[in-house]
C-alpha positions in Angstrom: 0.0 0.0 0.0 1.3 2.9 -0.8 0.2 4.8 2.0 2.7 2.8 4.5 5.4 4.6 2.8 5.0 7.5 5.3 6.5 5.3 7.8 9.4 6.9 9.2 11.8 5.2 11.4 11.6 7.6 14.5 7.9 7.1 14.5 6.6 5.9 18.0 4.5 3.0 18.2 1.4 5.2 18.9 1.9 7.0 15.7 2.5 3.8 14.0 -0.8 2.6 15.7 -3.0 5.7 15.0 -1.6 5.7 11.4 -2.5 1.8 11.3 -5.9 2.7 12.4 -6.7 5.7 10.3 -5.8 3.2 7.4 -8.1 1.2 8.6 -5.7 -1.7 9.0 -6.3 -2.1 12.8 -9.6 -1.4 14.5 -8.2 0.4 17.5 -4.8 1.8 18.6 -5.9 1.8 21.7 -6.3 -1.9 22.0 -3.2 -2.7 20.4 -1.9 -0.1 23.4 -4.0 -2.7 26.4 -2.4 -6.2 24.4 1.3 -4.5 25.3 0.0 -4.3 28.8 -1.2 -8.0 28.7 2.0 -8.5 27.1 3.8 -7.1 30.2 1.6 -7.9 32.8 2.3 -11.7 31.5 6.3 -11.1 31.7 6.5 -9.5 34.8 4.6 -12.0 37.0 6.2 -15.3 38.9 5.3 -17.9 39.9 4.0 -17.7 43.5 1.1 -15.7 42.1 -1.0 -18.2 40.8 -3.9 -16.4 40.6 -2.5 -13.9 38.9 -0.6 -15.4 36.6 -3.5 -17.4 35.6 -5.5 -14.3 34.7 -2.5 -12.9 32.9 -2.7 -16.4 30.8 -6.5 -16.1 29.9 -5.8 -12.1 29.4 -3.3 -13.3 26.9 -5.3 -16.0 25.5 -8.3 -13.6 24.4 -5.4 -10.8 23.2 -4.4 -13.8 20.7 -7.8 -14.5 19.1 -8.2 -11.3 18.5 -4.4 -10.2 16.7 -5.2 -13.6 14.8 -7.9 -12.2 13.5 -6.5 -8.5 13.0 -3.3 -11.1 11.2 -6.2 -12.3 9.0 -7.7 -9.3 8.3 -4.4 -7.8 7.1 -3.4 -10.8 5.1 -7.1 -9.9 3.0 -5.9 -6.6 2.6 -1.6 -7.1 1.2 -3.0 -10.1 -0.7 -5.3 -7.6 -3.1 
């Protein structure tokens, strides 16, 4: 696409994001923003925190279904 051309290497990831969303590529910055916090919240905990790290496994388990689907969505659009 030749709108991803704009990409510039000192972008931040939340102009990347906002770009990716105004191209309608993703639905929502924002929620690629709260899968980084899954992300981290799932890195960060140990062991001895069971319940927690059991939450940070289901958080991260509904995060995937959804990027697959985002994956999907973007493989529809590069494939045209």
């Amino acid at each position: 696409m030749k709108e991803l051309l704009e990409y510039r290497d000192n972008m931040s990831l939340r102009d990347v994001l906002n770009r990716l969303e105004k191209l309608e590529i993703i639905d929502s910055a924002q929620e690629w923003i709260e899968f980084r916090k899954v992300r981290n919240a799932a890195t960060h905990e140990y062991p001895d925190n069971e319940d927690e790290v059991i939450e940070a496994i289901n958080n991260m388990l509904a995060a995937y279904k959804k990027i697959k689907l985002i994956y999907e969505n973007i493989k529809k659009i590069f494939s045209n």
